[in-house]
N, C-alpha and C positions, 0 to 999 in steps of 0.2 A: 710647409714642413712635411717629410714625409709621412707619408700612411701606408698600413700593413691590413691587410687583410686576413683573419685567421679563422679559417675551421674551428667549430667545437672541439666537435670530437679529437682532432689535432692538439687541439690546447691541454685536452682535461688527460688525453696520453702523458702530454709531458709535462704535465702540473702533480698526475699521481692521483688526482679526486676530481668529481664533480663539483660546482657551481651553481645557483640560482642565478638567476640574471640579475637581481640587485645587489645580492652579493659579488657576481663578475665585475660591475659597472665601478662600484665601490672601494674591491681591489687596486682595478686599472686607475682610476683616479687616483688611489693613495699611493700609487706609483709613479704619476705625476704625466699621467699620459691622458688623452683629450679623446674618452670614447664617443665619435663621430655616428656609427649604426652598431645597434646590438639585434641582431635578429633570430630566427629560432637554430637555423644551423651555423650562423658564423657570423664575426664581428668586427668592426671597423676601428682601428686605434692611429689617432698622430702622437709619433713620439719626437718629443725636442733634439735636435741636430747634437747635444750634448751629450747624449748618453747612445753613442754610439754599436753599444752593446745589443741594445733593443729596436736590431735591423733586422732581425730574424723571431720568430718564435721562441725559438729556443730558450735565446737570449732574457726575452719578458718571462717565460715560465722560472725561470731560473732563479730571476727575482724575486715572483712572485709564493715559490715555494719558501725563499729568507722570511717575506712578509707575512707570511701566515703561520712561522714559525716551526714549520716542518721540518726545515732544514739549517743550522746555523752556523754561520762564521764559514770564509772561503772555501771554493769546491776545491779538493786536490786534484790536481792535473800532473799528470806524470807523464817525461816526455822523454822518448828512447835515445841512445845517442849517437849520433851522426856512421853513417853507413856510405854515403856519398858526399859529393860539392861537389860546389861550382863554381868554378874560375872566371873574374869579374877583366874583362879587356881594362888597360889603364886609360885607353884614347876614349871610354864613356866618362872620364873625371868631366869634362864643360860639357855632358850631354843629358845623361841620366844617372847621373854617378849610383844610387845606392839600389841595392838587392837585397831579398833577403827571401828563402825558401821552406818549405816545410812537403812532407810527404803524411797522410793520416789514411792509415790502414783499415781493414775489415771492418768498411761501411757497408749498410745496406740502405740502398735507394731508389725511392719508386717515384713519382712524376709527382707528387707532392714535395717529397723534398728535394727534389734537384730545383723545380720553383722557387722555397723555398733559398737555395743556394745560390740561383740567380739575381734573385730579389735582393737578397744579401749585399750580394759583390757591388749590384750595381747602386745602390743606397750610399753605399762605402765608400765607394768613387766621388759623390756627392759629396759626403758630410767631409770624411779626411781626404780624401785626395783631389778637393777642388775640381770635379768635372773632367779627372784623371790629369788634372798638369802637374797638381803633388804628389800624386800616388792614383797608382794604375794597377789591377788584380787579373792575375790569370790562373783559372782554374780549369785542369788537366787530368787524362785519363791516366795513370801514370805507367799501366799496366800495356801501354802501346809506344813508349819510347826506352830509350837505355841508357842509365846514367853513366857515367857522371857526366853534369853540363858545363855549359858556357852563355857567358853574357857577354857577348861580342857586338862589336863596332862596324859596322857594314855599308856598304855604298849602295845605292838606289839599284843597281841592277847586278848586284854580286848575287843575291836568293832569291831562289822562288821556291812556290808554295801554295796550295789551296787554302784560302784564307777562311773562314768559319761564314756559313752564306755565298758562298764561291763554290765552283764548278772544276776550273781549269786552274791548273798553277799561276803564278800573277807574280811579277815582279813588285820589290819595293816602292820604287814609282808609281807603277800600276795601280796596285791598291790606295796610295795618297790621292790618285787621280781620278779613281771609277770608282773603288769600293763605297757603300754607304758610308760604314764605319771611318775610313783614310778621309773620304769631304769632310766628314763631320769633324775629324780631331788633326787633319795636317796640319792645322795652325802652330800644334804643341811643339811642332818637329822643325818648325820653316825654320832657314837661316843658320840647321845645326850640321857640320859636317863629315859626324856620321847617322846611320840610326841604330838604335840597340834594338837587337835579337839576341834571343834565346833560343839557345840548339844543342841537341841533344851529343851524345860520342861517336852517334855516327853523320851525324853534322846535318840531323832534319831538323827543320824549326817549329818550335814549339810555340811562339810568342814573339809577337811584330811588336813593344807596348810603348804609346798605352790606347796604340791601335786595337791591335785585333789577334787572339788567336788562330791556331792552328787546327783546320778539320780535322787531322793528324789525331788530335787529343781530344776531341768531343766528349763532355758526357754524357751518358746513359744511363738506365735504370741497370745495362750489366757492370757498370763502374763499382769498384771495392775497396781502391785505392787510388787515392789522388794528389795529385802534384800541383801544389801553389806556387806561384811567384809571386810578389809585390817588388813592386820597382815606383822608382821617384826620388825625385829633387830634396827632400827632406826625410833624414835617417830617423829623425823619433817618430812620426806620423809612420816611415815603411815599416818600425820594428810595432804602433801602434796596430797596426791593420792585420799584419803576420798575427797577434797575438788574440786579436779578436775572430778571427777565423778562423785558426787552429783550437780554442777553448770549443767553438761552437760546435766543432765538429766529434770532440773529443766529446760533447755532451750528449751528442747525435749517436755514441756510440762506440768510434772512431779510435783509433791510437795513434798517438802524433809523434814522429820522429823529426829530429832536428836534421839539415844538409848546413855541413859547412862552406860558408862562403870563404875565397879567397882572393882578397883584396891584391892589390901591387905591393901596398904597405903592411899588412897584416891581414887575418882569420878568426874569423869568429863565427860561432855556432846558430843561428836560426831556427824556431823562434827563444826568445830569451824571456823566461817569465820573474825574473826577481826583478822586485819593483822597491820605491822607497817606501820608507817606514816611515811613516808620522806619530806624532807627541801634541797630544791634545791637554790641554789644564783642566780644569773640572770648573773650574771657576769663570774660563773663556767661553764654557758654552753656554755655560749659567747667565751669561753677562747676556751673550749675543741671543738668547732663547728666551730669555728672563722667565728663566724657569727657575728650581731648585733642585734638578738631577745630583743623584747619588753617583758615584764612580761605577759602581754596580748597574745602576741604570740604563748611563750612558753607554758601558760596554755589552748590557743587554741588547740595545737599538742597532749599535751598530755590529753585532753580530746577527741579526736580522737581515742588516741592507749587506750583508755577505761579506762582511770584513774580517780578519784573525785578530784579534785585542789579547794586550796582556796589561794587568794593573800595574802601577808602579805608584806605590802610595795617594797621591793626588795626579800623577801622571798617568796618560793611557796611550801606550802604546798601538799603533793602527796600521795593521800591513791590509793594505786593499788587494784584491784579485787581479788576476794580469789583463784580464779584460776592462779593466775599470779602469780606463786611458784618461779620464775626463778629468781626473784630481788633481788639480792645480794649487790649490789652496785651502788652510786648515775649516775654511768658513764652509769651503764641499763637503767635509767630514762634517761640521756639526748640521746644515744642512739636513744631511742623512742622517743624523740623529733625530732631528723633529719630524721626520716622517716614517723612522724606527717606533718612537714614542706614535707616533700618530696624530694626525694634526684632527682628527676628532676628537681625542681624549686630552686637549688643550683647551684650559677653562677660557674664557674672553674675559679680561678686567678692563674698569672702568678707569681711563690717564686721569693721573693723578689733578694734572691741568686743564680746564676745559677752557678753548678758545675757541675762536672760527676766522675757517681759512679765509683768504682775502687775496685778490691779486698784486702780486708782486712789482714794485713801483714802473721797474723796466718792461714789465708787460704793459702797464698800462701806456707808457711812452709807446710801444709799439702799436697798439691798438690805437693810437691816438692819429700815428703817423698813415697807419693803414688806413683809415679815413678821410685824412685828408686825398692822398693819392688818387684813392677808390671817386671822393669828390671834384678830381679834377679832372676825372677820364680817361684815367689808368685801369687795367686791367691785373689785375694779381697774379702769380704764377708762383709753384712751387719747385725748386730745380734739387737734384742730387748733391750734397756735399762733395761729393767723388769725383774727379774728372780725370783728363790726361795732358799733357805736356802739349800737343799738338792743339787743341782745343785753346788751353790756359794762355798761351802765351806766341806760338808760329803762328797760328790765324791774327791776332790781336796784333804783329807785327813788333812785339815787345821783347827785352830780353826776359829770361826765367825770373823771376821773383826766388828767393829762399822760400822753398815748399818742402812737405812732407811728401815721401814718397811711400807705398805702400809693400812691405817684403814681399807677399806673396799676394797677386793682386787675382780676384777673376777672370779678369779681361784686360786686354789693351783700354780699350774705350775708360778703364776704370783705373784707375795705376798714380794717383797723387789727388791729395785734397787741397781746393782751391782755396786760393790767396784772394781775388775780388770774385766779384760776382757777375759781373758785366759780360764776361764771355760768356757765361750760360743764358742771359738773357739774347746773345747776338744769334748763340743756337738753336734759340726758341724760335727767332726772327726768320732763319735761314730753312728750319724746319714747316713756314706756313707762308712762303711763297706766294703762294696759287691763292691764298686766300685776300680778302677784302680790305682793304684800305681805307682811312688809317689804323697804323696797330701801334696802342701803348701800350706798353710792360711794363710791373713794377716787380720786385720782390724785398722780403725782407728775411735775412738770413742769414746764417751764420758763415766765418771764413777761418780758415788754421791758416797759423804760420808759427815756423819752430821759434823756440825759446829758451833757450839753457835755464837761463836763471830758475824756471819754474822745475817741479818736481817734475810733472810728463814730459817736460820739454817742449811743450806745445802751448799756445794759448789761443783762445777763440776768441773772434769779436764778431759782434754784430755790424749789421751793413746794410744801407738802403741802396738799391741802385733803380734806374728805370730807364726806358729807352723809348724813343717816339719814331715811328718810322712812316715815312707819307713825301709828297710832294714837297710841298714847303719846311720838311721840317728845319730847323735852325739853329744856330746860338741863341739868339733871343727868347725862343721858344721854352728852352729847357734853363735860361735862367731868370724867367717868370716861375718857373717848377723850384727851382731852390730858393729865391726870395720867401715864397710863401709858404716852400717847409720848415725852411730856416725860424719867420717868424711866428707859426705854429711850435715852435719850441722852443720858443722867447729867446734866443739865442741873438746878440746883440754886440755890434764894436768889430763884426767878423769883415775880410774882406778881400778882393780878388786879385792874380797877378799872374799875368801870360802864364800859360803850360802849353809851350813850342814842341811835345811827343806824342809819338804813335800812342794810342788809336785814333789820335782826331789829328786834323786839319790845320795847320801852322797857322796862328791869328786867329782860329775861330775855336780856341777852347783856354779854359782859365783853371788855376786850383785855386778852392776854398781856405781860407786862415783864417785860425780864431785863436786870439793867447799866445800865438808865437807857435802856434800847430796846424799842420797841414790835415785837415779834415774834412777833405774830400776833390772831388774835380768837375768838369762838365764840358760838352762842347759838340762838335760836329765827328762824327766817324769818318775818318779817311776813306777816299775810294777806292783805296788798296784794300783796306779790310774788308769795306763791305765786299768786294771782286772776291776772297778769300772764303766769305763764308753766302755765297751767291745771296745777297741780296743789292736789287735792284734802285729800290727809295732810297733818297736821302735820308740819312738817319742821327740823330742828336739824342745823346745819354749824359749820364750823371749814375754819381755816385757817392755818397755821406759816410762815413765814419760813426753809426750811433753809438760804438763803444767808447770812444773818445769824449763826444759829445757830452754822451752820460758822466762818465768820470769826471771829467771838467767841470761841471755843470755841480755835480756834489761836492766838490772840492772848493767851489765858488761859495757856497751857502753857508 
């Protein structure tokens, strides 16, 4: 998660008061952040990916004056109205469609906080913008270019430009090809046929993204006015990121003026701070807190965690701050109620029930099976629910199974959750080459595949698979290995019948039936596959169905 490092004397500026240190430590914790080093001049905090707000300093003080009750219910921010825009090219719709701009005036900035501003942007990148493939920020000297801009569509050798850490002007090419920055993120661009820039009326660029800015626009400690852009594949994350950087900077000092963008289809104003209003019951949080908060109470705490409340008899009305992107659900607002209230000044009662815990029957079937395995000379391994298309299924030689694909994934590598298990054991195999022979793998683990009928659409089951890779390995070999897990799970009456498909070897692999249900398979790995995912040894897997199994199995008794 990330961590921020903060100056005292920085903090207790924008906090308004001094601190003892176990009152600092105390704070930070009821703010729900993981103080790491508290030392005499400055202190160390990780704060959760979810409260995106607390990427900067600012941010944390800001909370932390709600918390101490200095300051209550949301900061007014007031934002001038549009004086320029920027006109969005229509050919970025299949590339980086969405923009959004702001301009924040008579800043003063010294090499703390333009750090500070760095640290920010690029935290930002991280939590919402995935590593800049959803959202990518550029922060500008504004006072060195001339509006009004454009977010134009451009080909690899149409602009140049000295790119921020560059020397000489560089082509669009050039920089995907040399620059540090263009290695590190061409990936985001490959395959697209154009790239978006940003350029100013007199047609300098400002913004390669979610490459690289422009030396053009550098800040400095003489910067007073600055130019953002946020750009990215998803409009509520760009309008989320606009909103948290222009609050921060407005808190810095700052006056923030809106630039209209101008879509092909329509215009709209950036940043946009009206946000939704929620309606809490008095009774919901009661339930969910099992507390006995008054309406009074509840709209005491949450005008702490910096919210605007209005009562409405047993209703509470909740407009959260524009920065406060993270509210998804009415359970975030009571949440931030028990830590309005404070989770020290919550008494601990004794459940009404007293029992003790006990492992749960399907854990112990797994512990059971894991023993055995472990018993027969299998090695454990633990793999990523995550995989890809190419992995799951082109190596395996198989067609696609019905899988879940992921909207916005990190990586390629990372982009659908798998259906069996078997291919991550074969990448385990393909991954230790060089190494000693024999190698058996087992894992036991979980697999999605979609499901209407269920509420998420999704269902899990569990899954044993394992694989033995060496000289002799065989069919025989790996149904010695199901006989004896089979009858470790007194599983009886089951039995076998040709399975003539890829991954294994025509006549040398069989599927499992029990009850008129296919529960599972075994046999030899084709020499196509193994060629696919370079391994060498003859190799013979399996794989069980324990969700099945299980089900069965209690449906039987």
């Amino acid at each position: 998660m990330p961590v921020l490092t903060i100056k005292k004397e920085r903090f207790w500026s924008l906090l308004g008061r001094e601190l003892k240190d176990d009152e600092l430590s105390n704070l930070l914790q009821d703010l729900g952040l993981d103080v790491e080093e508290l030392a005499d001049e400055y202190f160390r905090v990780e704060y959760n990916p979810n409260r995106p707000d607390f990427s900067s300093p600012v941010g944390i003080a800001r909370a932390a004056r709600g918390l101490l009750g200095m300051e209550l219910g949301s900061p007014k921010y007031d934002l001038k109205p549009a004086r320029t825009y920027m006109e969005v090219d229509p050919r970025l719709k299949d590339v980086r469609p969405y923009v959004a701009a702001a301009i924040v005036r008579n800043l003063k900035l010294g090499v703390e906080e333009l750090e500070e501003l760095i640290n920010m942007q690029e935290d930002l990148h991280w939590i919402i913008g995935r590593d800049r493939r959803k959202v990518a920020i550029g922060l500008h000297d504004f006072d060195a270019v001339k509006p009004p801009f454009k977010y134009v569509a451009a080909r690899g050798g149409e602009y140049k430009f000295i790119p921020l850490g560059g020397y000489s002007p560089m082509t669009l090419d050039e920089i995907l090809e040399k620059h540090e920055k263009g290695v590190k993120y061409a990936h985001i661009l490959s395959g697209k046929p154009y790239y978006p820039l940003i350029v100013d009326s007199l047609n300098r660029v400002l913004s390669f993204p979610p490459i690289i800015n422009s030396r053009l626009t550098e800040l400095s400690e003489k910067t007073t006015s600055i130019f953002i852009d946020v750009t990215g594949t998803d409009f509520n994350a760009v309008m989320d990121a606009i909103n948290i950087l222009t609050t921060t900077l407005i808190d810095m000092g700052g006056v923030a003026e809106r630039v209209r963008i101008r879509y092909p289809d329509r215009s709209i104003s950036t940043p946009d701070y009206r946000k939704r209003k929620w309606r809490l019951r008095k009774d919901d949080v009661n339930e969910v807190l099992g507390l006995n908060l008054s309406t009074r109470d509840i709209a005491r705490a949450l005008r702490k965690m910096r919210y605007d409340v209005k009562l409405k008899k047993d209703l509470i009305e909740v407009s959260p701050p524009p920065y406060r992107t993270d509210i998804m659900h009415e359970v975030d607002l009571i949440e931030d109620v028990a830590i309005g209230v404070g989770y020290g000044n919550l008494e601990p009662t004794q459940p009404d029930v007293l029992v003790y815990g006990s492992l749960h029957p399907d854990t112990i079937w797994e512990e059971e099976i894991r023993e055995l395995m472990i018993g027969l000379g299998f090695t454990e391994v633990m793999n990523f629910t995550l995989t890809n298309v190419e992995d799951e299924y082109l190596k395996m030689k198989v067609a696609p199974h019905p899988h879940i694909k992921l909207k916005n994934p990190v990586s390629a590598e990372y982009s659908i959750l798998r259906t069996w298990i078997l291919p991550s054991l074969m990448k385990n195999l393909s991954m230790n080459v060089k190494r000693l022979y024999p190698q058996k793998l087992f894992e036991i683990g979980d697999v999605v595949r979609p499901d209407e009928e269920k509420p998420e659409k999704a269902v899990r089951m569990l899954r044993l698979a394992a694989v033995s890779s060496h000289s002799n390995a065989s069919y025989s070999e790996m149904k010695s290995v199901i006989e004896e897990a089979l009858k470790n799970l007194e599983l009886s009456g089951w039995s076998l019948k040709p399975y003539d498909s890829m991954p294994f070897i025509e006549g040398r692999a069989a599927e499992i039936t029990w009850k008129g249900n296919s529960i599972g398979f075994f046999g030899e790995i084709h020499p196509e596959v193994l060629t696919e995912w370079g391994v060498m040894m003859p190799t013979a897997a399996m794989e069980l169905d324990l969700s099945r199994i299980i089900e069965d199995s209690k449906n039987s008794e």
